[in-house]
LOVEX-922185 format. One line per 2 residues: number of its first residue (from 1); their letters; for each residue x, y, z of N, C-alpha, C. Coordinates in steps of 0.02 Angstrom, whole numbers, plus 50000, padded with zeros to 5 digits. Layout:
N
NUM> a> X Y Z X Y Z X Y Z ~ ...
END
This chain:
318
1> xx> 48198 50897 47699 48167 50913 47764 48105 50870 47775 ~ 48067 50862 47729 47992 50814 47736 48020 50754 47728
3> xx> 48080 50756 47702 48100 50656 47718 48104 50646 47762 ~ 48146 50688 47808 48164 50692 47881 48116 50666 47918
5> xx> 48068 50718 47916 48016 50731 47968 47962 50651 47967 ~ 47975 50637 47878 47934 50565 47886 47985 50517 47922
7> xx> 48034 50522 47917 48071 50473 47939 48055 50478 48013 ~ 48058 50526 48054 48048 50537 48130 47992 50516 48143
9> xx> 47922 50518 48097 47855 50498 48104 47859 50413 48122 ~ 47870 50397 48042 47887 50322 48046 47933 50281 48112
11> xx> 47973 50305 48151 48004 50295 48210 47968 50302 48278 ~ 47949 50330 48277 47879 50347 48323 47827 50336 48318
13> xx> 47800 50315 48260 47756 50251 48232 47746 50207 48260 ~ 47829 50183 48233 47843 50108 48257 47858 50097 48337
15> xx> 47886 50144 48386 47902 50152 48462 47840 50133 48470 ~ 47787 50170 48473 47714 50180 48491 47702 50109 48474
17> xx> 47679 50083 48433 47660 50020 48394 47684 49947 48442 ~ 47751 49967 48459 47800 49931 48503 47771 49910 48550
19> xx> 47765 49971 48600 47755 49983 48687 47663 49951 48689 ~ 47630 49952 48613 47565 49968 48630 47563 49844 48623
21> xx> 47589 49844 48576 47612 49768 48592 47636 49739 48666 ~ 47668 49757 48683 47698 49751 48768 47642 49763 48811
23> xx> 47617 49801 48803 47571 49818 48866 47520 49769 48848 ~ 47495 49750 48787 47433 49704 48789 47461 49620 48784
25> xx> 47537 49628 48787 47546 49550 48805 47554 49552 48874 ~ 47578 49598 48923 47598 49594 48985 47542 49628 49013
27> xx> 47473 49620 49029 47427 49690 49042 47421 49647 49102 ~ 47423 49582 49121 47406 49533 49190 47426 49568 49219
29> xx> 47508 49570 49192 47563 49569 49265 47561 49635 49275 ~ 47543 49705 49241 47499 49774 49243 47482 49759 49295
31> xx> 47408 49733 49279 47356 49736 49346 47383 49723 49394 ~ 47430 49651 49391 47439 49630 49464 47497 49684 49491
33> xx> 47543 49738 49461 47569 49762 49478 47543 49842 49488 ~ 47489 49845 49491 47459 49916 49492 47439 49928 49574
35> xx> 47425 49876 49598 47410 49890 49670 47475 49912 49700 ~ 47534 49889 49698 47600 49901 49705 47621 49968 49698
37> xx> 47585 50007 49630 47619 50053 49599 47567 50115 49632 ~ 47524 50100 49647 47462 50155 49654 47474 50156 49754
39> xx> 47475 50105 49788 47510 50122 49840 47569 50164 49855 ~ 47605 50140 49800 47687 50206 49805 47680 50246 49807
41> xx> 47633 50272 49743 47620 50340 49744 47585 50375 49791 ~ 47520 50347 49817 47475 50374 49885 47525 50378 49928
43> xx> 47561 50332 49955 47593 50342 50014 47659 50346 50009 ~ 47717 50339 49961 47742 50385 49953 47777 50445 49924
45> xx> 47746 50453 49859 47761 50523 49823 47741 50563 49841 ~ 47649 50561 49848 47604 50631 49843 47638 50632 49917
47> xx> 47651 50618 49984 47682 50681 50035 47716 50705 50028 ~ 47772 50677 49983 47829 50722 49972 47810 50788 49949
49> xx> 47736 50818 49930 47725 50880 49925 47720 50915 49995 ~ 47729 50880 50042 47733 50916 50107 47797 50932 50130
51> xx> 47850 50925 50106 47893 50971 50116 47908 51043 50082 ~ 47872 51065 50070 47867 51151 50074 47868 51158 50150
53> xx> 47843 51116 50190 47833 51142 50252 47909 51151 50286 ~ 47950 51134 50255 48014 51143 50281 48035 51212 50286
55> xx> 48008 51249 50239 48006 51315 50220 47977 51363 50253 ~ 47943 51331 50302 47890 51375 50314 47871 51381 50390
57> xx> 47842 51425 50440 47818 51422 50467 47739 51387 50465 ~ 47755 51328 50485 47674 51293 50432 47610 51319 50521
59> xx> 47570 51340 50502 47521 51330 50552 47449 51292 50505 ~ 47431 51236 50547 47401 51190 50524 47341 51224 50493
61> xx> 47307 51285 50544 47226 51315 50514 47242 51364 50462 ~ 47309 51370 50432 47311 51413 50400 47344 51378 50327
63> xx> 47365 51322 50361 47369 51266 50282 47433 51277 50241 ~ 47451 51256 50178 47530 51276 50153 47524 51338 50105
65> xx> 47439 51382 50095 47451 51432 50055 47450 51495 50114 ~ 47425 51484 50179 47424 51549 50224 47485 51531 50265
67> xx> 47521 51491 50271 47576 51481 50313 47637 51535 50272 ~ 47665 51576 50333 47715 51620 50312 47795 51586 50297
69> xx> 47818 51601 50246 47862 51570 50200 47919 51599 50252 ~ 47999 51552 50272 48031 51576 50308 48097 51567 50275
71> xx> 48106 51544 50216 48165 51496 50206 48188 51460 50229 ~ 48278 51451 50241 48306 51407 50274 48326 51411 50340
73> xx> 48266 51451 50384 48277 51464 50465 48275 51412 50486 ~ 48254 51338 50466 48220 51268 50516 48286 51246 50504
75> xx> 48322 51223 50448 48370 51207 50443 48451 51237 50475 ~ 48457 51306 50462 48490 51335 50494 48480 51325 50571
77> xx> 48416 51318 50626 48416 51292 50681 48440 51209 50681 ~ 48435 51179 50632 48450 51103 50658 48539 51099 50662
79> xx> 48560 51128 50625 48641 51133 50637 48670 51195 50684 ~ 48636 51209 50726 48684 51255 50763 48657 51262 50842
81> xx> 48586 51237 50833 48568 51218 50905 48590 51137 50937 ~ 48624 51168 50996 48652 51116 51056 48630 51028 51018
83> xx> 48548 51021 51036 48530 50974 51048 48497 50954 50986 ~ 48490 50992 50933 48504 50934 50885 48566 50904 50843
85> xx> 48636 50954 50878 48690 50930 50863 48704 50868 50871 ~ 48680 50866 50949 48688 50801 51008 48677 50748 50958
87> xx> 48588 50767 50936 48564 50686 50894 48590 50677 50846 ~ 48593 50715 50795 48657 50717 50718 48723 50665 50769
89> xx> 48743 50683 50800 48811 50663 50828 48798 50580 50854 ~ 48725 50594 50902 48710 50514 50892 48709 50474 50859
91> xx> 48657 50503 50800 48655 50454 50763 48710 50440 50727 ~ 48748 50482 50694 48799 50430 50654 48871 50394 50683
93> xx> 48868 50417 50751 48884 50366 50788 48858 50306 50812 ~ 48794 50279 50830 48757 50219 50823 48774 50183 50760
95> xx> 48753 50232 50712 48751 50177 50651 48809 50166 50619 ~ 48848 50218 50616 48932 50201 50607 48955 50127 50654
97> xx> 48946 50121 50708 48951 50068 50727 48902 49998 50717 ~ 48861 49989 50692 48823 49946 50671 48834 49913 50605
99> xx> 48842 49986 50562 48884 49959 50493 48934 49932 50493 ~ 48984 49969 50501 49050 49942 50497 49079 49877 50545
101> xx> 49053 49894 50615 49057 49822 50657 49012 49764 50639 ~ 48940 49775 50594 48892 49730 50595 48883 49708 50541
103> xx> 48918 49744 50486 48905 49729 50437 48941 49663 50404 ~ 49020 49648 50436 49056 49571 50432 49016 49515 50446
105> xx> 48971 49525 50506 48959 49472 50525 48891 49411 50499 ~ 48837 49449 50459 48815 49420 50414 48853 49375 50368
107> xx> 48907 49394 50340 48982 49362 50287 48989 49311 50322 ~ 49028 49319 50358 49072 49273 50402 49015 49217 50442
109> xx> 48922 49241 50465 48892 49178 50473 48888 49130 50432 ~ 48879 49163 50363 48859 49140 50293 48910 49104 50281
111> xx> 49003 49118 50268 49045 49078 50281 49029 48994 50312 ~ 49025 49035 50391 49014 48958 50442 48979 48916 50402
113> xx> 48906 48930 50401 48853 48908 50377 48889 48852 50302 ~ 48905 48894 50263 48931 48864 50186 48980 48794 50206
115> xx> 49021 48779 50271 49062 48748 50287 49032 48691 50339 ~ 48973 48689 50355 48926 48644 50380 48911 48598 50338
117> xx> 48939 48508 50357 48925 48456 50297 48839 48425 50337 ~ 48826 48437 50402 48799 48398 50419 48731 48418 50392
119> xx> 48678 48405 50361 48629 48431 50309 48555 48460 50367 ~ 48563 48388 50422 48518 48405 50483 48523 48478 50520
121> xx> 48588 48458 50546 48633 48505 50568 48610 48585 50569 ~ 48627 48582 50486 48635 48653 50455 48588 48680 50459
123> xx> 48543 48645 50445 48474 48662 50441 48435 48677 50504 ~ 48468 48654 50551 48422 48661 50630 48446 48724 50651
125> xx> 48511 48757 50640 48576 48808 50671 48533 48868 50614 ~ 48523 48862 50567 48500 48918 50510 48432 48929 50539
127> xx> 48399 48909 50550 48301 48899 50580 48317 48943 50615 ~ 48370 48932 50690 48356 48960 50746 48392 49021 50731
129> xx> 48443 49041 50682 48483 49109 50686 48428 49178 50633 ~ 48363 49119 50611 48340 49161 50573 48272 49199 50629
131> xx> 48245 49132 50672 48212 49165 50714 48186 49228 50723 ~ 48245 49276 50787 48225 49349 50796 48217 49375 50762
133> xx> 48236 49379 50684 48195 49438 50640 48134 49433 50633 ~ 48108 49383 50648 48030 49379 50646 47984 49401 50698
135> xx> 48015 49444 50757 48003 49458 50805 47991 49524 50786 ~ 47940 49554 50807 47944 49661 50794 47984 49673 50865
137> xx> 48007 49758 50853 48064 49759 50904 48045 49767 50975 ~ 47963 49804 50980 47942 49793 51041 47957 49733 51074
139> xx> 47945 49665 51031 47953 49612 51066 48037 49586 51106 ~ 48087 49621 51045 48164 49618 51069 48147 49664 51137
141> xx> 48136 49707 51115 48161 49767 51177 48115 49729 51264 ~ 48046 49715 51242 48034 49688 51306 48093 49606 51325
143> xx> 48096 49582 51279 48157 49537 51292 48200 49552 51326 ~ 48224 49593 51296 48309 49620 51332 48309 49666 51416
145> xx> 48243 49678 51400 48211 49694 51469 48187 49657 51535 ~ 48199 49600 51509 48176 49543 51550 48240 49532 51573
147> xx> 48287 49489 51532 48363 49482 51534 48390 49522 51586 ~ 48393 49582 51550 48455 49631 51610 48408 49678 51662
149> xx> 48336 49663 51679 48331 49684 51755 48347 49657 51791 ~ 48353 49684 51870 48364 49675 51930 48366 49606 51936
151> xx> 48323 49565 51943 48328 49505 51965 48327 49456 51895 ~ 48341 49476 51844 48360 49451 51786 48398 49382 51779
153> xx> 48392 49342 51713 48461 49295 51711 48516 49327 51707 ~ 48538 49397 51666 48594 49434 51662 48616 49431 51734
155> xx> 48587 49472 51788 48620 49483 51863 48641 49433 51879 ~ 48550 49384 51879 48601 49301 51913 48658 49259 51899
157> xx> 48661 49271 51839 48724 49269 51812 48810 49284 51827 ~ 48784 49340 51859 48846 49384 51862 48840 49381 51948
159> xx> 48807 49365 51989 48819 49337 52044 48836 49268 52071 ~ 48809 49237 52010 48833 49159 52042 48906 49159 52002
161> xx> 48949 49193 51971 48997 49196 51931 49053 49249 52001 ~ 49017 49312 51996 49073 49336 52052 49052 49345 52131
163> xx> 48998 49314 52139 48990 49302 52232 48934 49360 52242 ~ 48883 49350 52291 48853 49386 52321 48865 49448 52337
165> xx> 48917 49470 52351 48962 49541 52342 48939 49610 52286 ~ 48944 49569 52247 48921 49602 52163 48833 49633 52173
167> xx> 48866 49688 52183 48791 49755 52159 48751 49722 52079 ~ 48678 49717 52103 48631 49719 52039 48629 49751 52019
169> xx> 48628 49775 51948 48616 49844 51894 48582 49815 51835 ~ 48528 49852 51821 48509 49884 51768 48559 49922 51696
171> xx> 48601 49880 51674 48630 49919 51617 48598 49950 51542 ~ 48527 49945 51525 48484 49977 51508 48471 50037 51526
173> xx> 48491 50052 51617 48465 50129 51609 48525 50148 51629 ~ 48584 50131 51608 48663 50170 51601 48646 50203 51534
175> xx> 48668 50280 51516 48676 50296 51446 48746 50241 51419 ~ 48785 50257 51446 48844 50223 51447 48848 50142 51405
177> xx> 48803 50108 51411 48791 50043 51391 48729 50050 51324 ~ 48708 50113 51317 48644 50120 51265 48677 50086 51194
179> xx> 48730 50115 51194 48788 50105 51119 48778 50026 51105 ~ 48820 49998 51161 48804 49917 51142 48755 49877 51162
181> xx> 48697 49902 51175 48633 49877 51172 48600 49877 51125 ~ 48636 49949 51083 48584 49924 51018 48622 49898 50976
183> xx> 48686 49893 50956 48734 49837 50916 48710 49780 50934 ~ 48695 49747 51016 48681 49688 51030 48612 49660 51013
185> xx> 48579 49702 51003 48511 49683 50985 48506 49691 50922 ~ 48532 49723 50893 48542 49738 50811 48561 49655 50765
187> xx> 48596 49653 50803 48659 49599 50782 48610 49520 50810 ~ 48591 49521 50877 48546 49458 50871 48492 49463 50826
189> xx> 48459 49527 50803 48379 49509 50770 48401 49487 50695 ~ 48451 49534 50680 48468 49522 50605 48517 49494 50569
191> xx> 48573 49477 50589 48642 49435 50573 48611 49363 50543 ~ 48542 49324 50554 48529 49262 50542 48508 49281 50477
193> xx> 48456 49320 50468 48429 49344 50406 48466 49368 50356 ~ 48501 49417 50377 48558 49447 50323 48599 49415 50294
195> xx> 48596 49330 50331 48665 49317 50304 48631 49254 50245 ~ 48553 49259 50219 48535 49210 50166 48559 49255 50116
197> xx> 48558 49311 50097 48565 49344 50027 48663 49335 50010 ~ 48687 49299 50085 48774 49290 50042 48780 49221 50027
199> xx> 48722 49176 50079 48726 49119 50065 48700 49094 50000 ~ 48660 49144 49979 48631 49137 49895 48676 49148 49828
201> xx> 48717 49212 49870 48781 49216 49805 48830 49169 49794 ~ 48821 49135 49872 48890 49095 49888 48873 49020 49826
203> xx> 48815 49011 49848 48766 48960 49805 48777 48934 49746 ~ 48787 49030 49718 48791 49049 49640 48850 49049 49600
205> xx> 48917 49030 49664 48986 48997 49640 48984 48938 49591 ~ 49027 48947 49522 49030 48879 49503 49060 48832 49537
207> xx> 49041 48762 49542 49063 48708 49579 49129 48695 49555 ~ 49142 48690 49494 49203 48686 49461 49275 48713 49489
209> xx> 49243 48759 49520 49285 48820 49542 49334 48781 49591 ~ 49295 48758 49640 49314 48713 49714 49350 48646 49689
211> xx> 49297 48601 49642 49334 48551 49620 49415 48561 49608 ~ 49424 48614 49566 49485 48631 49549 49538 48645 49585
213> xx> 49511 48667 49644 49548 48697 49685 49555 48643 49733 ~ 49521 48601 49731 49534 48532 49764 49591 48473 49760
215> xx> 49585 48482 49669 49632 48458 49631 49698 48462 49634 ~ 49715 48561 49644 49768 48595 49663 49818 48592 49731
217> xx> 49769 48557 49769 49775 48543 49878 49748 48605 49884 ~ 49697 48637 49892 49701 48693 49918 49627 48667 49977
219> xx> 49671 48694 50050 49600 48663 50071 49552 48700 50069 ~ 49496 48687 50137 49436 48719 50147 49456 48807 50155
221> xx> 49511 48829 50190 49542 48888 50216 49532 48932 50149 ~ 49591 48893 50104 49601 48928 50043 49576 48920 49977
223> xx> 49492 48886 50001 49444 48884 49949 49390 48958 49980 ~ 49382 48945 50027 49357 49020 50071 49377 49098 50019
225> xx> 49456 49079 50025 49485 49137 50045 49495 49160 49957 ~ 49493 49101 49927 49539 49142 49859 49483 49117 49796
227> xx> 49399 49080 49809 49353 49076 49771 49293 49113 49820 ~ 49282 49079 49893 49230 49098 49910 49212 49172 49901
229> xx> 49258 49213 49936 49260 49259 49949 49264 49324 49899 ~ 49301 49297 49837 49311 49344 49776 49239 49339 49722
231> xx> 49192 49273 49766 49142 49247 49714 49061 49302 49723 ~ 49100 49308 49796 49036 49351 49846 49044 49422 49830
233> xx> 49119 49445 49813 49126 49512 49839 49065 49570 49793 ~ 49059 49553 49726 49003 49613 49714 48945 49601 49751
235> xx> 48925 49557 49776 48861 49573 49805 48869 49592 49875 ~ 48951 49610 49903 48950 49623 49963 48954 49711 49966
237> xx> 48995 49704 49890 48983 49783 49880 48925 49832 49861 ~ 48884 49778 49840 48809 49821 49814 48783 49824 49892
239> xx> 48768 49779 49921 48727 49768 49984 48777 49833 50033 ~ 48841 49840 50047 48878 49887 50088 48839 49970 50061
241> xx> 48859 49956 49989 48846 50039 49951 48774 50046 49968 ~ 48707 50003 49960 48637 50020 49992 48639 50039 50074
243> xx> 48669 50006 50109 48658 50013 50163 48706 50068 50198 ~ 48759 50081 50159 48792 50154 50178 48732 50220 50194
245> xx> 48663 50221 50157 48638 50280 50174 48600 50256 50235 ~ 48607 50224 50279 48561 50215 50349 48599 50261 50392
247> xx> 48672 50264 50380 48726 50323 50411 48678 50364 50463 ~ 48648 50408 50423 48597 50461 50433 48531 50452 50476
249> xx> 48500 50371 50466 48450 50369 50489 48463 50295 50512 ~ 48421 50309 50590 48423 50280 50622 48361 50239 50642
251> xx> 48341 50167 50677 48289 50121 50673 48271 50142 50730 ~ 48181 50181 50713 48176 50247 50767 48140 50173 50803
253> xx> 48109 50105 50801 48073 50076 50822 48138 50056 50900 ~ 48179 50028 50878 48248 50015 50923 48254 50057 50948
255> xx> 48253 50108 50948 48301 50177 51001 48263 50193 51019 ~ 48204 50202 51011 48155 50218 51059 48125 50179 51102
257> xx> 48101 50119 51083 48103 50059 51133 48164 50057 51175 ~ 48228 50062 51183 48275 50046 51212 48269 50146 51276
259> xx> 48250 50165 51233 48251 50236 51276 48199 50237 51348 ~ 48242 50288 51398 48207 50268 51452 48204 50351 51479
261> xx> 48191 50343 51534 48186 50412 51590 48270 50427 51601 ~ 48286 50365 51611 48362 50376 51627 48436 50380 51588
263> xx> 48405 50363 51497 48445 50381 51445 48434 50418 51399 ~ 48349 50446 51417 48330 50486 51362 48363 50532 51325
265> xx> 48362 50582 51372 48402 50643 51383 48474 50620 51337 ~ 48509 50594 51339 48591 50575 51299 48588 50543 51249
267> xx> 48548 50494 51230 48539 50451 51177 48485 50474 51118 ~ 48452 50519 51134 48434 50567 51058 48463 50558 50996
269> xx> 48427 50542 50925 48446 50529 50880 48390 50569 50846 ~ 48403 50577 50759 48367 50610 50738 48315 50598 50711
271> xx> 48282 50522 50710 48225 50507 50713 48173 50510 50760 ~ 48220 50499 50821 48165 50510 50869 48141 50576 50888
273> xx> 48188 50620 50850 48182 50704 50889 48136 50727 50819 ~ 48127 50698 50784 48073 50698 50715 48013 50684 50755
275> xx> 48012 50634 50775 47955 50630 50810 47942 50655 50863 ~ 47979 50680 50928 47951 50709 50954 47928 50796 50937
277> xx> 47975 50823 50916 47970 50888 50862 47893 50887 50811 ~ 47873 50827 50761 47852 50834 50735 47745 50802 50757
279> xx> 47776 50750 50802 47700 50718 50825 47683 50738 50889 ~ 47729 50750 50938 47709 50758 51021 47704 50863 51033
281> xx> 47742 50870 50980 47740 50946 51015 47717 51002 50965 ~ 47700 50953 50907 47661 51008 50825 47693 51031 50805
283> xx> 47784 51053 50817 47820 51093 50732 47830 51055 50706 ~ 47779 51056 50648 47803 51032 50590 47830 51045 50551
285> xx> 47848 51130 50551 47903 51140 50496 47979 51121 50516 ~ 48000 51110 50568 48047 51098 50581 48085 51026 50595
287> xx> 48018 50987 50589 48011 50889 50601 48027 50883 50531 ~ 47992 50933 50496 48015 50899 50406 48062 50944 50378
289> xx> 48101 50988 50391 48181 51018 50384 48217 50954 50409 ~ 48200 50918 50451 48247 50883 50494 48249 50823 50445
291> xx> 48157 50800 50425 48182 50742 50399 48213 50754 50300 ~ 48194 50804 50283 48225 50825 50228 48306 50837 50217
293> xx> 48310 50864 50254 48397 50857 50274 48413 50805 50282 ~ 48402 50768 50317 48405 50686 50333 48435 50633 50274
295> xx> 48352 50644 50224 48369 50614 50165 48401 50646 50110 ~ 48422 50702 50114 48462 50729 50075 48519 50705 50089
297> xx> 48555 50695 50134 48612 50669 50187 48616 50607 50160 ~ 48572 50545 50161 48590 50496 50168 48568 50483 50089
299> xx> 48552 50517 50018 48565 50513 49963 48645 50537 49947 ~ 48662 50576 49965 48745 50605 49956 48785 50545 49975
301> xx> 48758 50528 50026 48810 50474 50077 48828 50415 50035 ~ 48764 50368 49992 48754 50334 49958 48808 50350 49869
303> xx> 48777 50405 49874 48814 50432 49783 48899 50431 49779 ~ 48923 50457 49850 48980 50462 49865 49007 50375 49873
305> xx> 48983 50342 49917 49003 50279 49921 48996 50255 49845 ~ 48959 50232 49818 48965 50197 49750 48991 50244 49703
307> xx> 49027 50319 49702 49076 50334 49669 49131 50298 49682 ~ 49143 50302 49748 49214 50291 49767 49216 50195 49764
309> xx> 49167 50159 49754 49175 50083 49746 49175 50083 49662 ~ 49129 50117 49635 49142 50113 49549 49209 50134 49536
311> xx> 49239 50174 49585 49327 50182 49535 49363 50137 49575 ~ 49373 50097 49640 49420 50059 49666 49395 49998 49630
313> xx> 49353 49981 49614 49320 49904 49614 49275 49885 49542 ~ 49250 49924 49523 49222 49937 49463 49141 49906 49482
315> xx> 49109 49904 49525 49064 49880 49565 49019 49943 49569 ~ 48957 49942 49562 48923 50001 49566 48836 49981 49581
317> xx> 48799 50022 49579 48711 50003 49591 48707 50054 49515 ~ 48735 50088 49490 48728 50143 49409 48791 50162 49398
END
């Protein structure tokens, strides 16, 4: 038994002894990584003690020890009342379509891009597709606002195309058109950007690979199709399985910029009803049921996707 116990000593000795080496050869990159780490935590662990308020009837002068404890009444209201069905229903319809329609097209730029010999070329077409992400979305949304008003290039467009005849519209304040306004703006700010992290894997192909397949006749088509493409696919599956949990949550900066007097009302999503719930009208127990549920939602969403890619594909993030 005392051999034992020295033996466990001596092991934990030596662990300790280990870690205490590591830290005083790496103590720089410590420091330089402590501002990093001490931000996370300020801003965002320690709130996560504010969801008790989900629980609760929180009244602000009475704080989270006098606020009367309610259980799961906030939650039980977010699934059975009308209008936050509506936004649940929005949102993962928005982003269901953004993913799955938006998510090819980063690939397939990155493709183009990889198949560009001209070096000038490539390089001038990549600059400008990377552009709009460098834009914040206020700046898209007043963009697109310029575009499709009344006397817009959109209208003029569409009058010098079908004749003076043709009624001006505003398709911004159609609910009707909200859907592909924000795919369209989605898809111009970010498709340029998204598509360096395939052009990096694509990169990370051995050359050999192509040579060979050169060797074989196989052309540009079926160097794409049967190296490019099989060379990319885990990183298309890690990048799909992260971005599966946005499902749930939606880019409250976009939908609310795009929101008006005349689509408000229909185009509700559950970020924005976080915010108005939680900043414009003071329940806060019910802004953070909403957003707790939320991320509970879009952790499941995530766990489930990279189950179901770790057994088809053997591809996983754990």
């Amino acid at each position: 038994m005392r051999l034992r116990q020295t033996k466990i000593q001596s092991i934990v000795e030596g662990v300790r002894m280990e870690l205490i080496q590591k830290i005083n050869r790496y103590k720089l990159l410590y420091v330089l990584l402590s501002g990093a780490l001490i931000w996370t935590l300020v801003f965002c662990y320690a709130p996560m003690l504010g969801i008790v308020m989900a629980f609760q009837d929180f009244n602000i002068f009475k704080g989270f020890l006098g606020s009367d404890f309610v259980g799961l009444k906030h939650f039980v209201s977010i699934f059975t009342d009308p209008v936050f069905q509506k936004a649940i229903w929005n949102t993962l319809l928005y982003n269901s379509v953004i993913l799955f329609a938006g998510f090819p097209c980063p690939i397939i730029l990155a493709l183009l891009f990889n198949e560009l010999r001209g070096r000038f070329f490539k390089r001038t077409v990549q600059t400008i597709s990377y552009l709009p992400y460098f834009l914040s979305w206020i700046s898209v949304v007043a963009l697109f606002y310029a575009f499709f008003e009344m006397g817009g290039p959109f209208n003029d467009l569409k009058v010098m195309i079908l004749g003076e005849q043709v009624e001006r519209t505003n398709i911004l304040m159609d609910p009707d058109h909200f859907l592909g306004i924000l795919f369209g703006s989605h898809l111009w700010k970010n498709v340029g950007w998204s598509s360096v992290i395939f052009l990096a894997a694509i990169a990370s192909i051995d050359s050999q690979l192509y040579e060979a397949a050169v060797m074989d006749g196989a052309g540009r088509w079926k160097q794409a199709l049967y190296i490019t493409l099989p060379g990319i696919w885990p990183t298309v599956m890690i990048i799909f399985i992260l971005s599966s949990g946005s499902l749930v949550s939606s880019n409250f900066e976009q939908v609310f910029g795009f929101q008006n007097l005349y689509t408000m009302e229909q185009t509700q999503v559950v970020n924005t009803v976080v915010y108005k719930l939680g900043v414009q009208q003071g329940n806060y127990s019910l802004a953070t049921a909403f957003g707790l549920a939320q991320g509970i939602m879009s952790f499941l969403i995530v766990y489930v996707v990279n189950l179901i890619a770790k057994k088809l594909s053997n591809i996983s993030i754990w």
